[in-house]
C-alpha positions as CSV (number, residue, x, y, z in Angstrom):
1,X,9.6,-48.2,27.0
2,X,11.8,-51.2,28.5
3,X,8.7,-52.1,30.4
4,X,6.0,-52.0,27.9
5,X,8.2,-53.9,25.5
6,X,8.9,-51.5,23.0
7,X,12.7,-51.2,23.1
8,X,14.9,-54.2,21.3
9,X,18.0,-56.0,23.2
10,X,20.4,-52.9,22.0
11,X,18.1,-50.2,23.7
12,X,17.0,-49.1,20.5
13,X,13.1,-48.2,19.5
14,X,11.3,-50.7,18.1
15,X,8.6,-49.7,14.9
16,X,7.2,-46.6,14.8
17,X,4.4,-44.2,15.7
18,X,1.1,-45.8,13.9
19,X,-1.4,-43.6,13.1
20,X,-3.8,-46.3,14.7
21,X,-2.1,-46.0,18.2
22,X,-4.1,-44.0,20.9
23,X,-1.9,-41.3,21.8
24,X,-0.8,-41.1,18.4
25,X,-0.6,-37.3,18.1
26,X,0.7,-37.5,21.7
27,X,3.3,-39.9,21.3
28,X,4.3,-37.2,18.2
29,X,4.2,-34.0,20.1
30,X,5.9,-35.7,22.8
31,X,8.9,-36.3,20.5
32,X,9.1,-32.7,18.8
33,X,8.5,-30.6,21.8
34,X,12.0,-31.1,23.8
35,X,13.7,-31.2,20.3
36,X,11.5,-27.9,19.1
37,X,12.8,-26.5,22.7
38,X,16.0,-27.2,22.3
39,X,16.3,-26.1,18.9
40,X,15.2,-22.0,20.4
41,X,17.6,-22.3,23.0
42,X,20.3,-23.0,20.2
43,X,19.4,-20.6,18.0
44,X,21.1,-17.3,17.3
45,X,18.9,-14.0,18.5
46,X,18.5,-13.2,14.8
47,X,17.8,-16.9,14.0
48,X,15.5,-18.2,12.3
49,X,14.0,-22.1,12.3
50,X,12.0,-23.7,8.8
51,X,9.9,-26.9,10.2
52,X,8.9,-29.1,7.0
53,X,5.0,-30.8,8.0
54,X,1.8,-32.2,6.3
55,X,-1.3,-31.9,7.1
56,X,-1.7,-34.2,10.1
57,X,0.1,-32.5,12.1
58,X,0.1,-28.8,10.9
59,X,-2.6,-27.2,13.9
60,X,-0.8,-29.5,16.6
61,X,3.3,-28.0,15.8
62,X,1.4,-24.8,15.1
63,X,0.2,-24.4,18.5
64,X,3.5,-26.0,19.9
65,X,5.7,-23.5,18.2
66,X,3.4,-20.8,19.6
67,X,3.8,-21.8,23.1
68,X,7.6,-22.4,22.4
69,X,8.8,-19.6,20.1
70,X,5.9,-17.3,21.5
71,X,3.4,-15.9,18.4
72,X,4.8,-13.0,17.7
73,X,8.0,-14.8,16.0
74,X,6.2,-16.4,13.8
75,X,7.3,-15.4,10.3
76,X,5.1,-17.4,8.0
77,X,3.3,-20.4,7.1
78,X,4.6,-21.5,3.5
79,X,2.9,-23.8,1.4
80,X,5.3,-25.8,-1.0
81,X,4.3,-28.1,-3.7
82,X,5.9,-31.6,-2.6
83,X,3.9,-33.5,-5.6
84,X,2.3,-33.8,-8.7
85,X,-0.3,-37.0,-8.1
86,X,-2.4,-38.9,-10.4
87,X,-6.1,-39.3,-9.1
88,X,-5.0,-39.9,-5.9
89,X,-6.5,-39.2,-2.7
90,X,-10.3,-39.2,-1.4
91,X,-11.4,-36.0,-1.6
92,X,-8.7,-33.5,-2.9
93,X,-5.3,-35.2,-4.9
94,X,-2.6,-34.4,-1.9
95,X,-0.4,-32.4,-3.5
96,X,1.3,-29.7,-0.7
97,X,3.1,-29.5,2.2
98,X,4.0,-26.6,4.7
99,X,6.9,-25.0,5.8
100,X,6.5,-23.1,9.4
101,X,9.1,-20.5,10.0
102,X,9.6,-19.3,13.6
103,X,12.5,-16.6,14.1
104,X,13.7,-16.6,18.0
105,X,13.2,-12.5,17.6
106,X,11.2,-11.4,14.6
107,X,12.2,-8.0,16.0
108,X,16.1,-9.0,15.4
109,X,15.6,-11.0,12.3
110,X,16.8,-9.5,8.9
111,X,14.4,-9.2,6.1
112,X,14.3,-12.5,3.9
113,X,15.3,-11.5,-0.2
114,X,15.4,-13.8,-3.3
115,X,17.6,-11.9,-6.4
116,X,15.4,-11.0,-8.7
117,X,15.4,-12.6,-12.3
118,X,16.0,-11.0,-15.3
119,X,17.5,-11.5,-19.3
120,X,18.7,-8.9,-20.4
121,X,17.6,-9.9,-23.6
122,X,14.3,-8.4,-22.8
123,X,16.2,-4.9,-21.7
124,X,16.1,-3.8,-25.7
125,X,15.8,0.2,-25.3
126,X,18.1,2.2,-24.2
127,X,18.3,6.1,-23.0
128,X,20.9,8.4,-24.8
129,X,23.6,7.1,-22.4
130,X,23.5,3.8,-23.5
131,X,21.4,2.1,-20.4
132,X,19.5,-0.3,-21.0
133,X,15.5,-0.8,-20.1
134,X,12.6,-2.2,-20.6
135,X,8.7,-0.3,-20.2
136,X,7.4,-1.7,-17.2
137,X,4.2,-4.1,-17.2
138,X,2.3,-2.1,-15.0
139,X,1.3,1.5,-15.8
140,X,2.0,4.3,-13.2
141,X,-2.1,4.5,-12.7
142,X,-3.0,1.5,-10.4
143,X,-7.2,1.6,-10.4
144,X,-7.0,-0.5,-7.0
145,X,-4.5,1.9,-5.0
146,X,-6.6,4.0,-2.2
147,X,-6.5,8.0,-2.8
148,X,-3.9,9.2,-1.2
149,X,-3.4,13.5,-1.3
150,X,0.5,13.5,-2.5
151,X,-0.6,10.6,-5.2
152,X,-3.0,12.7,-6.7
153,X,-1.4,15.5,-9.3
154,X,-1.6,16.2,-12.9
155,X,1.5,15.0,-15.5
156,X,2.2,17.1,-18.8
157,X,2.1,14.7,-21.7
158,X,4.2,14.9,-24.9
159,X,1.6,16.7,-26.7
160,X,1.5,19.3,-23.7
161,X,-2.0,18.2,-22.6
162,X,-2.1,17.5,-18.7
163,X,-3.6,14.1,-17.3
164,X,-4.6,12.6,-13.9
165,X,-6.4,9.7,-13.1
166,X,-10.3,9.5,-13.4
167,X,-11.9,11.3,-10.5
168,X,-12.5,15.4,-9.5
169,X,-11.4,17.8,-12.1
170,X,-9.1,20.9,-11.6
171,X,-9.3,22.9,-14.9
172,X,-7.2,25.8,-13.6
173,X,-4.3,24.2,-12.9
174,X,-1.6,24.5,-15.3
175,X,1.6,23.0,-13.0
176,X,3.3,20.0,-14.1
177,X,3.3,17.9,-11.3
178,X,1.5,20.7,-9.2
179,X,-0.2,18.2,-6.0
180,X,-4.3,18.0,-6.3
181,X,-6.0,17.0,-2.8
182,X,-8.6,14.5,-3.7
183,X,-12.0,15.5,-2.5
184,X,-13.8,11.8,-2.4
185,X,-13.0,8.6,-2.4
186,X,-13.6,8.2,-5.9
187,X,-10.6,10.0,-7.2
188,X,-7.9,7.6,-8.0
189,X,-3.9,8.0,-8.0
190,X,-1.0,7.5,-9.5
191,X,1.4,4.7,-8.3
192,X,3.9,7.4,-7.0
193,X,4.1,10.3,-4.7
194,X,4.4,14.2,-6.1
195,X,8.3,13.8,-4.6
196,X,8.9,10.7,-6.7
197,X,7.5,11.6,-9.5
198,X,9.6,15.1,-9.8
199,X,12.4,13.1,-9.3
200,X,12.1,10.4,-11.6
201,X,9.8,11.9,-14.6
202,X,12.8,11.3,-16.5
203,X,12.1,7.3,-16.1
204,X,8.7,7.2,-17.6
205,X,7.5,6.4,-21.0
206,X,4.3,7.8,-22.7
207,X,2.3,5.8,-25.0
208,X,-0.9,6.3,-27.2
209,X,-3.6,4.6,-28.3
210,X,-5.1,1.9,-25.9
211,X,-8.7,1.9,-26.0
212,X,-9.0,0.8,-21.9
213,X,-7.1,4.5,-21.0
214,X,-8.5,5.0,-17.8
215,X,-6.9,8.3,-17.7
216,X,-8.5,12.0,-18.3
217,X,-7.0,15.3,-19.2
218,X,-7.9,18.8,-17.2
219,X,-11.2,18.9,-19.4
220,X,-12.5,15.8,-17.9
221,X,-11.9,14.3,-21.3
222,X,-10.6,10.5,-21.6
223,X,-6.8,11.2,-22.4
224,X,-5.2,9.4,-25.8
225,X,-2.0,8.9,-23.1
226,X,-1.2,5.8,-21.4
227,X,2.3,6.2,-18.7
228,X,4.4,3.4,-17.8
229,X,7.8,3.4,-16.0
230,X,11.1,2.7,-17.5
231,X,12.9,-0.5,-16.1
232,X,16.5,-0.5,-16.0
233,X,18.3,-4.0,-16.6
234,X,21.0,-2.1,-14.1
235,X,18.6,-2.0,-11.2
236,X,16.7,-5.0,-12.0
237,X,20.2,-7.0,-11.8
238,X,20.9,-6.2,-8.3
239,X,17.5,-5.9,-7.6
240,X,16.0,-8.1,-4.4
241,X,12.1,-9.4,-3.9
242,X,10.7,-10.8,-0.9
243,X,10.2,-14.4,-1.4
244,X,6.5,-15.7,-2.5
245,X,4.8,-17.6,1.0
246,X,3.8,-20.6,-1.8
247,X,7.1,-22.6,-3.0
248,X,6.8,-23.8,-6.6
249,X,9.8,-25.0,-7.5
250,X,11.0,-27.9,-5.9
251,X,8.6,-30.8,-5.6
252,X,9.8,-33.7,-4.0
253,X,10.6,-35.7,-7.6
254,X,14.0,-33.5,-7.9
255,X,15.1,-35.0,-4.5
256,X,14.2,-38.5,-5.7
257,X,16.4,-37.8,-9.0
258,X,19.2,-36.7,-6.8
259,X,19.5,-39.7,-4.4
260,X,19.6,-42.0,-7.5
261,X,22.6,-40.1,-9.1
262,X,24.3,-40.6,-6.0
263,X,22.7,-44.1,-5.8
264,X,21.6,-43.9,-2.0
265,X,18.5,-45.9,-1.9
266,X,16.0,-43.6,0.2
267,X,12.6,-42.5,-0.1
268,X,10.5,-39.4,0.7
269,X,14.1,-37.2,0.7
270,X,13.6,-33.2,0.4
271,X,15.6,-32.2,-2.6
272,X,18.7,-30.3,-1.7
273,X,18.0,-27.1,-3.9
274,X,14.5,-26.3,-1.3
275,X,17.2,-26.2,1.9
276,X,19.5,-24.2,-0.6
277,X,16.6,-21.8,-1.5
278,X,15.7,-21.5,2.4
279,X,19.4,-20.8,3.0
280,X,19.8,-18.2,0.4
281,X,16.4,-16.4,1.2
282,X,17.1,-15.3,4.6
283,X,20.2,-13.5,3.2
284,X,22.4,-14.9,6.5
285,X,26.2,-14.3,6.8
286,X,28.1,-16.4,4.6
287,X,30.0,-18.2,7.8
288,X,26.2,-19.2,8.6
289,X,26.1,-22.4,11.0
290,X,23.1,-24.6,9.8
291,X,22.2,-27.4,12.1
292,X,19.1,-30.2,10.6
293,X,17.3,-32.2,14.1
294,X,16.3,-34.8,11.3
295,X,19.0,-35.2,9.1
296,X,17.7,-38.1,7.4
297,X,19.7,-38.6,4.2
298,X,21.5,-35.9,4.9
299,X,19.8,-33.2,2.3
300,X,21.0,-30.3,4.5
301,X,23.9,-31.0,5.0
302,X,24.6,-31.5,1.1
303,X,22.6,-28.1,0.2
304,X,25.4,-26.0,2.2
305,X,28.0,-27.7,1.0
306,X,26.4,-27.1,-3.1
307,X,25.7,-23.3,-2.1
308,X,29.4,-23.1,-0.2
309,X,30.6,-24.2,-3.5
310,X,28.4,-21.7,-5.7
311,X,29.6,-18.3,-3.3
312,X,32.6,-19.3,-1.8
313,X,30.6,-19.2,1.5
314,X,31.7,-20.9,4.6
315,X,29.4,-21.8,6.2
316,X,29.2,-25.2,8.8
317,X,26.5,-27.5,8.5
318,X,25.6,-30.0,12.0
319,X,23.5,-33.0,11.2
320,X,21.5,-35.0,13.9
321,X,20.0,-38.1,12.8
322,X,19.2,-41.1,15.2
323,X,20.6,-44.7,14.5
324,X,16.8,-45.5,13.3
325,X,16.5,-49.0,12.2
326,X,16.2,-49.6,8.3
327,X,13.2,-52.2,7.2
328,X,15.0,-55.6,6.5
329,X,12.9,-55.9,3.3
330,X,14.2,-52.2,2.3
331,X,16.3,-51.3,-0.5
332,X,18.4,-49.6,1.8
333,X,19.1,-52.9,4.6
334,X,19.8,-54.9,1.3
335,X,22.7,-52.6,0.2
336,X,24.2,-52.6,3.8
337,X,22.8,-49.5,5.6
338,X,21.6,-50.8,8.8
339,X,20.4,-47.5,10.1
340,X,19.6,-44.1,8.8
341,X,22.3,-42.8,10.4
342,X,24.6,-44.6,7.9
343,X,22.7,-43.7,5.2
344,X,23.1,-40.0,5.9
345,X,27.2,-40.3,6.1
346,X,27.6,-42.2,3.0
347,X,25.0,-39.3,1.1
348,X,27.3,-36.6,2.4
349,X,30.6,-38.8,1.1
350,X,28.8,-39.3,-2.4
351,X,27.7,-35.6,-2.4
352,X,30.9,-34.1,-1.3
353,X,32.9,-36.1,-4.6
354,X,29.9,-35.4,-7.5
355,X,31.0,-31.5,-6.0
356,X,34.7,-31.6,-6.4
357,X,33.8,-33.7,-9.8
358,X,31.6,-30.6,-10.7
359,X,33.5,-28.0,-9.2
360,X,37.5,-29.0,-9.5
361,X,38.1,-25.6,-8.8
362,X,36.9,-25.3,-5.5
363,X,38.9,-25.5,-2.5
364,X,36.8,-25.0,0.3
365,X,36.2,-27.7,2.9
366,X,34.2,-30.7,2.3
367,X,35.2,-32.9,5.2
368,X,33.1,-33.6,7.9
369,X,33.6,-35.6,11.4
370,X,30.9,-37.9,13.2
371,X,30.3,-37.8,16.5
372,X,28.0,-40.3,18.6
373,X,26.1,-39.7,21.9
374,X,27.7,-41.8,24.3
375,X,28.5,-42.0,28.2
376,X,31.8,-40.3,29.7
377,X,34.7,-42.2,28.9
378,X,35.6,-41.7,32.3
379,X,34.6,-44.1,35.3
380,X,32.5,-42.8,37.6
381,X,33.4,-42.7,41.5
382,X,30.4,-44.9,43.2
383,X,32.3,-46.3,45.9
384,X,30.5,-48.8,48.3
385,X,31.2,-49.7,51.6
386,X,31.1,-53.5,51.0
387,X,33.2,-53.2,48.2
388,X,35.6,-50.5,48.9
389,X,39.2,-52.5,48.2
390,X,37.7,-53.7,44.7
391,X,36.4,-50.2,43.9
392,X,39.7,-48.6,45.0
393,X,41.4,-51.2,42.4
394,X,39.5,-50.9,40.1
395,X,39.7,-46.9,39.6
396,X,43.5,-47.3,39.1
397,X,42.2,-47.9,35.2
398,X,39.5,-45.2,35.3
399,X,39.0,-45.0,31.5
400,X,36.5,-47.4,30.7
401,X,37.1,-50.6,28.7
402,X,37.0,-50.1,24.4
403,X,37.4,-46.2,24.9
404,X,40.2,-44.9,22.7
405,X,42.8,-42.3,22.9
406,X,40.5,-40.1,20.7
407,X,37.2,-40.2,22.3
408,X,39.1,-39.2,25.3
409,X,40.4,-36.4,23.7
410,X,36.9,-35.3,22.4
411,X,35.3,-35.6,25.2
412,X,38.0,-33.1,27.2
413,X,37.4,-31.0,23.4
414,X,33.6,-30.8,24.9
415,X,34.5,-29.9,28.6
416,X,37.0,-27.2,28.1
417,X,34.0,-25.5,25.7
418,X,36.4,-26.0,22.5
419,X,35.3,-26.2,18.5
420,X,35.0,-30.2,17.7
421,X,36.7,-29.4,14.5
422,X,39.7,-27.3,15.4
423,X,42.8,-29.2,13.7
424,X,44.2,-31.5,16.1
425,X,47.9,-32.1,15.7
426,X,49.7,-35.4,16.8
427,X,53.3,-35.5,18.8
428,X,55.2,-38.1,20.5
429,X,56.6,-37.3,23.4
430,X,58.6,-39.4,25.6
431,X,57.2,-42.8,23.9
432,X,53.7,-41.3,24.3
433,X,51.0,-39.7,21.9
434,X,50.3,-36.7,23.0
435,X,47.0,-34.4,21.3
């Protein structure tokens, strides 16, 4: 990069990757596949990794992640709504994105679940112990559902008349409940097994009337009986679904909305409820470390700290972000942030205060530290034999020059393998500080 030009007098990249360059897919892959390798190697064994993309490069970190992750541990490929456009576009308005989630062993990941919603407004009957329910949507006879041998039995209605889904007749059975094996493929079934059924007929609720009854009673004869099951505002309460693979609910206009309540000028941000949402769904332990390779304006790190607040969770988030260059001309240069890296600190500063603002009761930690990527404070040993008497001289100050007390002190936190947060108490001992 030095030779070709493309680095600035402080090392630092200069534009980015056009879309008109060459090896512009290249020059892409080439920056997410040691990040995408690292980010396996730090995961848990029942961790899991979402990767937000567009289009452009969707087949190229597809394949990627397979070689990395290995196919099996793929999880998904979610679609999200990111936009609602006018007539823009070519072809097709852009309205979508993707999520990829890669898990480092699908075999050790837990099951993802989003609480199911309910009002219990709509939970108006009750049983004669005062629970509450609601008649199910769907009717016990699903047309669609293959015949299955134990799904296939006769139910005694109110009237005493028995009824079983359209298909073979069995007029001499008299059994509520008794199990009829199917003897085509025609017959159809109920949604539950025999078992189930004598175990829950309590839960179901006949109606009459509905002129599309698929049902028939031992005669052959279309049944005036219609079944559905109860559902109890109990169950439904406590009750977990496995999330939808299409995300509806958090286009990218809420995360705009949010940086300009916290006025930090920055565009294209993912709105903190999506990473809240991806947090929540893969039901993790609430002491959960989340760690964001592209922290930008620090959206991640602000969605644990909103759900932390919301559960009393506490969990730890890690933000990476290179110092990236802001645009001169930007919104974000003019109002001081020189990098992106800046811009993500002061979001998490704003965020953490609208929180305690919001949530005075809260005491959980919203403090974070910043760390940068630097050399060893230390001066290396690279004694010459020309120069040996200035070298020797020279390493009787072996910390290098503008290194403080503390980053010597984190960088021994690093080597001895210890927490960069741990509380860090301050003596002084004999005239000196001592960590």
């Amino acid at each position: 990069l030095e030779t070709t030009g493309q680095l600035d007098g402080e090392g630092k990249r200069k534009g980015t990757n056009s879309s008109s360059a060459g090896r512009y897919h290249t020059n892409w892959l080439n920056m997410m596949y040691p990040r995408l390798k690292l980010a396996r190697n730090l995961l848990k064994d029942d961790g899991v990794i979402f990767i937000s993309i567009g289009d452009d490069e969707l087949d190229n970190l597809t394949k990627a992640c397979h070689e990395i992750f290995g196919e099996e541990n793929l999880v998904s490929v979610v679609s999200r709504v990111a936009k609602r456009t006018s007539d823009k576009g070519t072809h097709f308005r852009p309205t979508k994105d993707y999520i990829l989630v890669y898990a480092k062993n699908k075999s050790e990941l837990q099951e993802f679940g989003v609480k199911k919603v309910c009002n219990p407004a709509d939970y108006k009957l009750k049983d004669d112990d005062g629970r509450q329910y609601k008649q199910s949507g769907a009717s016990l006879y699903q047309p669609s559902l293959d015949s299955r041998p134990n799904q296939r039995y006769y139910i005694e209605a109110p009237d005493g008349s028995l009824i079983i889904p359209p298909g073979t007749i069995f007029p001499d059975s008299k059994v509520d409940g008794e199990k009829v094996k199917p003897l085509s493929n025609s017959d159809k079934v109920w949604r539950w097994s025999v078992d189930t059924y004598k175990l829950n007929r309590h839960k179901l609720i006949f109606t009459k009337g509905s002129p599309k009854n698929p049902l028939v009673d031992e005669n052959g004869e279309q049944s005036k009986w219609n079944i559905y099951p109860k559902v109890y505002l109990d169950e439904d309460e406590g009750a977990t679904l496995h999330p939808e693979d299409i995300i509806y609910d958090y286009p990218n206009s809420q995360g705009t909305k949010e940086l300009l309540a916290l006025g930090i000028p920055f565009s294209f941000s993912k709105p903190s409820n999506l990473i809240k949402y991806l947090i929540e769904i893969i039901q993790a332990d609430k002491k959960a470390l989340v760690l964001d390779f592209f922290a930008g304006s620090g959206t991640t790190a602000h969605a644990v700290m909103l759900l932390n607040a919301e559960d009393g969770g506490d969990r730890n988030h890690i933000s990476v972000q290179l110092p990236e260059l802001t645009e001169e001309n930007s919104d974000a240069h003019q109002a001081g942030y020189k990098n992106i890296a800046d811009i993500s600190k002061e979001r998490i500063r704003r965020a953490a205060k609208k929180i305690k603002e919001e949530e005075p009761d809260y005491d959980g930690d919203l403090g974070f530290k910043v760390f940068k990527l630097d050399s060893s404070n230390i001066k290396r040993w690279e004694a010459d034999f020309d120069t040996l008497e200035e070298d020797l001289l020279g390493a009787v100050d072996y910390i290098k020059n503008e290194r403080s007390s503390e980053d010597v002190l984190y960088e021994l936190l690093l080597k001895y393998c210890l927490d960069l947060t741990v509380p860090i108490e301050t003596r002084t001992i004999a005239g000196k500080t001592v960590y």
